[in-house]
N, C-alpha and C positions, 0 to 999 in steps of 0.2 A: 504494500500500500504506500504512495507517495504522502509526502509531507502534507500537501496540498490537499489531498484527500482527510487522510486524516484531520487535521483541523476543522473541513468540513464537514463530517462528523460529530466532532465535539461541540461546535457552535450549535449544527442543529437540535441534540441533545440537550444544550442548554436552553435552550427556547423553548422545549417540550417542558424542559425545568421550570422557568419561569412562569410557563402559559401552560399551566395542565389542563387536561381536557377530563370531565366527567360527562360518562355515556348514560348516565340516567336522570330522568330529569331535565330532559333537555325544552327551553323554550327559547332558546336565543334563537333570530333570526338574523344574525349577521355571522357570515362565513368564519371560522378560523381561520382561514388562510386563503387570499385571493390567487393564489400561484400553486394551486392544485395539490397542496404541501409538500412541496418540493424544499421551502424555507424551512421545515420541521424534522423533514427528513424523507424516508423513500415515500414515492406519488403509489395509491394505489393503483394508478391502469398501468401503470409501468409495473410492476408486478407480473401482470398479468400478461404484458408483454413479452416479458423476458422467459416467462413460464411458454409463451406458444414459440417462442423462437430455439429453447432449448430443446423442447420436443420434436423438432424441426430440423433440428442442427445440420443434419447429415445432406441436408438439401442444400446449404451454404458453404458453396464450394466452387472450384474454376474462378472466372471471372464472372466481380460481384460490384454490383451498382447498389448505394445505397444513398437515401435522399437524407441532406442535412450536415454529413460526418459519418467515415465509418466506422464508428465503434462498435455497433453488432457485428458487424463482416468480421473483423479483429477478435473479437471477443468470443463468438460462435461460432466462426469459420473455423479458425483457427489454422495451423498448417495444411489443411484442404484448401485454402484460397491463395489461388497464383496470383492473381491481381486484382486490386479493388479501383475506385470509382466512385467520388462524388457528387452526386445531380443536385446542381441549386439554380431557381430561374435568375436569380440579377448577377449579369457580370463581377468580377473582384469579389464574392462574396468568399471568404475566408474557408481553404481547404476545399473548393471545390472544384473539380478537375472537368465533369460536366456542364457545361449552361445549353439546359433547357428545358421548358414547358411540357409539363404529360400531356396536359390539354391542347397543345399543340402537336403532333406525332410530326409533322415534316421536320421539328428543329432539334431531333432525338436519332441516334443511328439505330440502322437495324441488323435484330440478330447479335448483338454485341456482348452479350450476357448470358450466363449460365444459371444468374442467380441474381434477382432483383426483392432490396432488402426495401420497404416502401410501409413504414408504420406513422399512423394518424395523421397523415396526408390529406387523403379527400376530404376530410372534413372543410377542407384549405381550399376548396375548386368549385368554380360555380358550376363547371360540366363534367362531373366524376365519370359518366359513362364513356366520355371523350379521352378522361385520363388511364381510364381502364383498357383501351385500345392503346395510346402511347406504352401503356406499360409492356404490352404485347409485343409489340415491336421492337422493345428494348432487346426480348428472348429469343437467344435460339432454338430451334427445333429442338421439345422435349426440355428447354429451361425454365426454371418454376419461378414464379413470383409468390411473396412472402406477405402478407398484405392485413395490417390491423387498420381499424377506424376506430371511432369513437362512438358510440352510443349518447345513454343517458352523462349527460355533463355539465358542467359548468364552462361559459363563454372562457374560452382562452384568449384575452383584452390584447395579450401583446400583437398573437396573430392575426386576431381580426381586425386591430387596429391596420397590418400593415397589408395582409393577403384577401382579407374578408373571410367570416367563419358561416356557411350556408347552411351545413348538414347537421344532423344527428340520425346514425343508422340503424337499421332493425334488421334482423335477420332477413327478411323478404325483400325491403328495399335493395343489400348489398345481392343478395341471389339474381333480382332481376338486374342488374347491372353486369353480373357475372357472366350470367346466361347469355350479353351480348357478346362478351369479347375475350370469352373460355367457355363455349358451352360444353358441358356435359366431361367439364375437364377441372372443377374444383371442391372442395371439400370445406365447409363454414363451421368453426365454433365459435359459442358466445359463453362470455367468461364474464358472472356478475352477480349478483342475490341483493335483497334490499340492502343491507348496512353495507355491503361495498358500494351502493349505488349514493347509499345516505354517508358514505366517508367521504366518496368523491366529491360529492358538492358542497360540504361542508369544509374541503380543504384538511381533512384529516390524512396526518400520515399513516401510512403502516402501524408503523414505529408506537404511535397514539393508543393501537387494539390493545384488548387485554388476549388476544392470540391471533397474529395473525393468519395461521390455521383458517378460520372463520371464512376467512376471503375466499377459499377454495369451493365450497359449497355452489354448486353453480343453481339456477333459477333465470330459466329460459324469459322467464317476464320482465326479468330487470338487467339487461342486455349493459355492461358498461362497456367493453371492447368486445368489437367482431375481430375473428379473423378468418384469414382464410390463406386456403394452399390453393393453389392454381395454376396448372402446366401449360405451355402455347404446344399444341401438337399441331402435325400439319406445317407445309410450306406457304400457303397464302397471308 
């Protein structure tokens, strides 16, 4: 663990110190934490993220495209990845080696990937079915995309502020979306139960449960991340 890290840890720990949370009794209606409790410590759909990418792992491998930074490709791939690949849409953006648009497919290469790493994305895209086609194209014949959203949430201010935040997805939504530009070629789990759904908007960390255990329970009605595996077969 770096220094960096570690202190990070410590501060958040101390904020959980200072600001304890009791889960009974609850009538506040102001968030603990507007930053998805990331300031507190680990975010619940990041959990749940890292939980579908783990299970997953063996599919992250070759060359891998991941939106934002590639720490899952690094972290998951791990010596199965020859090459990685950053996609960020605005020029100079820090560590990114691709610039461009899922919504756009002409400004994306094709075939160029074995393994496209693409979590809480659409939430970010006025035409997800559009980005779901760029992502297609990113793959070569028989390469999987890796693909979380967001469900039930709380507005994430920084991105809507800068990308615009349109969606919140349900199982059927992300299927019909699927079923245009991977039919019959992907596999959806939803990962959530009410008090995961009532941490997340609430701003609770993990770290806040009295087990986080608890989170694992899943409950098809309270959907906080989708995901999904999805293969491009076929040369068209």
């Amino acid at each position: 663990m770096s220094l960096r890290s570690g202190l990070g840890r410590v501060r958040r720990a101390l904020t959980r110190w200072r600001r304890p949370v009791r889960l009974d009794g609850w009538t506040r209606v102001e968030p603990v934490s507007r930053k998805f409790g990331l300031d507190r410590g680990a975010a619940v759909d990041r959990r749940y993220i890292e939980c579908f990418l783990a299970e997953n792992a063996d599919a992250i491998r070759g060359r891998v495209l991941e939106v934002g930074d590639d720490v899952y490709a690094r972290r998951f791939g791990g010596n199965r990845v020859s090459g990685s690949d950053v996609l960020h849409p605005v020029p100079g953006a820090t560590g990114a080696t691709l610039i461009g648009d899922l919504a756009r497919p002409d400004t994306l290469p094709e075939r160029g990937y074995d393994a496209f790493i693409c979590t809480q994305t659409l939430n970010f895209i006025l035409d997800p079915g559009r980005a779901l086609a760029g992502a297609r194209r990113l793959l070569h014949e028989g390469g999987t995309l890796l693909l979380t959203v967001g469900g039930i949430s709380q507005i994430s201010r920084y991105d809507a502020d800068r990308w615009g935040m349109y969606w919140g997805f349900t199982p059927q939504s992300l299927a019909s979306l699927l079923d245009a530009a991977f039919p019959g070629a992907y596999t959806i789990t939803a990962y959530g139960n009410p008090l995961a759904a009532a941490a997340l908007l609430y701003g609770l960390a993990v770290e806040d449960l009295p087990d986080p255990a608890l989170l694992d329970a899943a409950d098809p009605d309270y959907p906080v991340v989708l995901a999904a595996v999805a293969r491009r077969r076929g040369t068209s």
